[in-house]
N, C-alpha and C positions, 0 to 999 in steps of 0.2 A: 504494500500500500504506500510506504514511503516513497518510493520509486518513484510509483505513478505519480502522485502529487507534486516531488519533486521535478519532473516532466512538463505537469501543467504549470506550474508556477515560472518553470524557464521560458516555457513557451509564453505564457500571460506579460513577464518583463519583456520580451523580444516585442510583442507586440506593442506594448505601452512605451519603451523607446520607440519605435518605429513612428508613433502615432504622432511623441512629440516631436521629433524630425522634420516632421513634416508640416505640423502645425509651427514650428517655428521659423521654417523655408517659408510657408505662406504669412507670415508675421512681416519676415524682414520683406517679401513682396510688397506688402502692403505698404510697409512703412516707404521705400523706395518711390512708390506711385507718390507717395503724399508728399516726400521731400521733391519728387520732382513739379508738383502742381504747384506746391508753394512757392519755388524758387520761377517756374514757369508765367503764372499767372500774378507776380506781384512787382514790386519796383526792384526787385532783384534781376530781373531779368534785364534791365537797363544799364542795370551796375558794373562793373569788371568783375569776372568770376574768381578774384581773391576774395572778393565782400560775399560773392556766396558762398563760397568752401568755407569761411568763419562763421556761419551763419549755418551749415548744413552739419557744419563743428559742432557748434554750441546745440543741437537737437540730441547729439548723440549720435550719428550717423558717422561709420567706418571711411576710411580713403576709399575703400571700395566701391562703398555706395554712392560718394560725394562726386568722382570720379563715372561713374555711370548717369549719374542725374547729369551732371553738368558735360557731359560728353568728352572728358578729357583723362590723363592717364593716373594711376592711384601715385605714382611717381611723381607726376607734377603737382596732385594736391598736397606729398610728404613733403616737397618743397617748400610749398604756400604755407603750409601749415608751420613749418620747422621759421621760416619766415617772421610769421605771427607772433611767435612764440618768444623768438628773440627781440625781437621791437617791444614787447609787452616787458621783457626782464630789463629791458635799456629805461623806458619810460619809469618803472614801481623804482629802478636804482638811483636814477636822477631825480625821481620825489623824495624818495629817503636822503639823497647828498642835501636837498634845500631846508 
């Protein structure tokens, strides 16, 4: 009896992975659609796509995904990004020198 149960319970997790997998592939879809509607249909789309990659940053959204919305490579947004980052520690270090 142990067996079998042992059986169905492997099988039962394989499934319940499985399910989340998939519910999380169609999560990050979703999210993707949204970050692109929002960067598509607002005054970002006017902007230079550094102002959106910080913008699609601050959602939470991977290079991968910023890089897919905004049609350019996850390499050029690690750029912008690494960019941002350093501008940001130049600015908080020159408030603290004043």
């Amino acid at each position: 009896m142990s067996g079998e149960h042992d059986a169905w319970t492997a099988e039962a997790v394989d499934r319940t992975a499985n399910t989340l997998n998939q519910l999380s592939a169609s999560t990050q879809q979703i999210a993707n659609c949204l970050g692109f509607l929002t960067v598509r249909f607002s005054d970002y789309r006017k902007k230079p796509k550094g102002e959106g990659i910080a913008f699609l940053n601050s959602l939470g959204f991977d290079r991968h995904a910023i890089a897919a919305i905004l049609d350019t490579t996850p390499g050029a947004v690690s750029v912008r990004l690494s960019q941002l980052k350093a501008s940001k520690k130049r600015k908080e270090s020159s408030a603290t020198e004043d």
